[in-house]
VMD Tcl script that builds the backbone (N, CA, C; Angstrom):
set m [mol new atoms 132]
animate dup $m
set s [atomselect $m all]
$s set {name element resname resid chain x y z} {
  {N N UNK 1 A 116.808 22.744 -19.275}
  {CA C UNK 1 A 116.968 22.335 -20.685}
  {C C UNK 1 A 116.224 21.038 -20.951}
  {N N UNK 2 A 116.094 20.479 -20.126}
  {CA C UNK 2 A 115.243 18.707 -20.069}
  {C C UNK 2 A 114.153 18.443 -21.123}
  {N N UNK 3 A 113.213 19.590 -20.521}
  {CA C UNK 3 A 111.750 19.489 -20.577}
  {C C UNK 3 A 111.638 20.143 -22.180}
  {N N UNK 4 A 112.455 21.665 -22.175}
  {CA C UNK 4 A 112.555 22.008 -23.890}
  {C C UNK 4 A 112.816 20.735 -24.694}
  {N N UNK 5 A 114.173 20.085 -24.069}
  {CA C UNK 5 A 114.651 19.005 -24.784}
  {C C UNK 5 A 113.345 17.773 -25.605}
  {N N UNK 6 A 113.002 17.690 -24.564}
  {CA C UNK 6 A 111.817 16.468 -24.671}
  {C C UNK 6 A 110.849 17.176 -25.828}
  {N N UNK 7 A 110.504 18.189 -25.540}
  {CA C UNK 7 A 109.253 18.964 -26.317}
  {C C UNK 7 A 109.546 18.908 -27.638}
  {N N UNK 8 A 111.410 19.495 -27.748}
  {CA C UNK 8 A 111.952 19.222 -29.173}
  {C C UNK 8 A 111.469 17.951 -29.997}
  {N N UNK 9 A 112.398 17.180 -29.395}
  {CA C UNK 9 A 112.451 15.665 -29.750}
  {C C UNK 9 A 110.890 14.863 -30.168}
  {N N UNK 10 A 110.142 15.317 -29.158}
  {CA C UNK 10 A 108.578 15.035 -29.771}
  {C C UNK 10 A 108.442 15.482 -30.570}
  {N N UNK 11 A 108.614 16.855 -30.848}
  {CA C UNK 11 A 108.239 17.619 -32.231}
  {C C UNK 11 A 108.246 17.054 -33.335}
  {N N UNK 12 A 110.043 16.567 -32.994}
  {CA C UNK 12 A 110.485 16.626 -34.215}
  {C C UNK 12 A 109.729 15.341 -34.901}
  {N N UNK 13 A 110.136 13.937 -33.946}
  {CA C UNK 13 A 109.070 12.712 -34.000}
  {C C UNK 13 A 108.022 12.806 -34.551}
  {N N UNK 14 A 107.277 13.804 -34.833}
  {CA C UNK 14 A 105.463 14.101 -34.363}
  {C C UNK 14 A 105.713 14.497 -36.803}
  {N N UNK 15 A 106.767 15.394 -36.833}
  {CA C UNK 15 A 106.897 16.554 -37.641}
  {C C UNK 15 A 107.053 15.562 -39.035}
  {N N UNK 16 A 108.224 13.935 -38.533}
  {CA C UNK 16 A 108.491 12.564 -39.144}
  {C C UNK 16 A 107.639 11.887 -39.708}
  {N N UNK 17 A 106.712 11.517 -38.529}
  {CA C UNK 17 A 105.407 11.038 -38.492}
  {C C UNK 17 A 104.870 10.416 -40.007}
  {N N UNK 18 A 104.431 9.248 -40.635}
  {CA C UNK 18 A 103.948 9.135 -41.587}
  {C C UNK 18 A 103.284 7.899 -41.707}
  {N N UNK 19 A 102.993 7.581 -42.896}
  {CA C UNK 19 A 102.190 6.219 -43.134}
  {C C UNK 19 A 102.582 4.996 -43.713}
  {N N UNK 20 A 104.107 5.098 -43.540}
  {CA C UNK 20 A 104.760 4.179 -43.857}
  {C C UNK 20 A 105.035 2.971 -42.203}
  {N N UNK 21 A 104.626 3.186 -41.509}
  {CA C UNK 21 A 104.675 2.350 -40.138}
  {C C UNK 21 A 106.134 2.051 -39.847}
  {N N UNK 22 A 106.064 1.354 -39.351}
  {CA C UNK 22 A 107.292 0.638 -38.720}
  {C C UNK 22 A 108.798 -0.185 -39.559}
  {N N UNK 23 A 108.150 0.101 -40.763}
  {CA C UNK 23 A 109.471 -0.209 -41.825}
  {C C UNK 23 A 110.203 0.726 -42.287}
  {N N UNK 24 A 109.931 2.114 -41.565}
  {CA C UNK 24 A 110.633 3.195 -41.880}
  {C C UNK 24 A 110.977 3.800 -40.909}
  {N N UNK 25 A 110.746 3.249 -39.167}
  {CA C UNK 25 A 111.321 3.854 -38.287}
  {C C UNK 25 A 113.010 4.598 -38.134}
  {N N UNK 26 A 113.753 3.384 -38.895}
  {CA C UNK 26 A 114.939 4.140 -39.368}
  {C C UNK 26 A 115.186 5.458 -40.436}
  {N N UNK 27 A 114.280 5.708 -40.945}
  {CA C UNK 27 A 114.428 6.956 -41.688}
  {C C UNK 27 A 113.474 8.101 -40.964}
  {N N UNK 28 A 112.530 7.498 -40.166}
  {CA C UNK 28 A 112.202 8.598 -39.575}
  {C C UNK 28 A 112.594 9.190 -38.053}
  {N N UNK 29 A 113.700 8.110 -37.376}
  {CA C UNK 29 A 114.849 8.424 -36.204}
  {C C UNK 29 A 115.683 9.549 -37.483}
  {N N UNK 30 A 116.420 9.596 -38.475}
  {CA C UNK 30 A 117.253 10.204 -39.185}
  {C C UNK 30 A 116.488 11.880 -39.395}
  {N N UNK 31 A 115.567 11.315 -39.899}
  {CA C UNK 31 A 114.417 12.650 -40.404}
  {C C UNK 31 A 114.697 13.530 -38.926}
  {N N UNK 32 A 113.824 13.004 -38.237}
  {CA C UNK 32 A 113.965 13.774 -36.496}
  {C C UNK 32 A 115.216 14.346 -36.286}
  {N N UNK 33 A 116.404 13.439 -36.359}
  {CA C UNK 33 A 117.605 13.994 -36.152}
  {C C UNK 33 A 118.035 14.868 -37.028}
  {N N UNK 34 A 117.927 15.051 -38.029}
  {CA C UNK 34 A 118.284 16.148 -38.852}
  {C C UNK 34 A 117.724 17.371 -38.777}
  {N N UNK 35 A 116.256 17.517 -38.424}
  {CA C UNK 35 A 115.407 18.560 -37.674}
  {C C UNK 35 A 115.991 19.095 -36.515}
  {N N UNK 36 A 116.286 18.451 -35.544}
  {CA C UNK 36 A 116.858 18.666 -34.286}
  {C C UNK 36 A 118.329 19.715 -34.997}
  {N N UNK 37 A 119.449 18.538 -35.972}
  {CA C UNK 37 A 120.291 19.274 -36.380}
  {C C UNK 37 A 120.150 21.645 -36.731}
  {N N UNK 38 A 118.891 20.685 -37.423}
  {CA C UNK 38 A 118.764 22.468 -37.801}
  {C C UNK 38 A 118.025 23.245 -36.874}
  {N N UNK 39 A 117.369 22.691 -36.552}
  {CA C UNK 39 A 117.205 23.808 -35.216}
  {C C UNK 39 A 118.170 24.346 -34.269}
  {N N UNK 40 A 119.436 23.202 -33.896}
  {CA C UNK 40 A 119.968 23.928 -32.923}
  {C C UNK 40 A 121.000 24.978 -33.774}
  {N N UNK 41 A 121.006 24.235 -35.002}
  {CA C UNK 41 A 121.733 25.664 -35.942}
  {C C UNK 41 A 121.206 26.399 -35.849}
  {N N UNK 42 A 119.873 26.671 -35.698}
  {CA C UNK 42 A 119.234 27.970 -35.941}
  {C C UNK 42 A 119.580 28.949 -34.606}
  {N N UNK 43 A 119.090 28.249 -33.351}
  {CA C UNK 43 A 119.203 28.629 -32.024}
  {C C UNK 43 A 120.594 29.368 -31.565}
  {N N UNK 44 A 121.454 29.057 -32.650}
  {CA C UNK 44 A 122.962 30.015 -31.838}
  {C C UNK 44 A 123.069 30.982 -32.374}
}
mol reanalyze $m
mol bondsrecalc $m
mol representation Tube
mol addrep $m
């Protein structure tokens, strides 16, 4: 599960990603996590 894990989590990071820099790292940790959220909804 590790390595999926990691791949996720980049994704999701990657998916966040924008041009607002570093004054929005907190909304884009949230963004990621909410992605993650729905995916693993999706996955069961």
């Amino acid at each position: 599960m590790g390595q999926l894990e990691d791949t996720v989590h980049t994704t999701a990071d990657a998916s966040c990603d924008s041009d607002y820099g570093e004054a929005i790292q907190y909304m884009k940790k949230q963004c990621a996590n909410d992605l993650l959220d729905s995916w693993d909804e999706r996955s069961y």
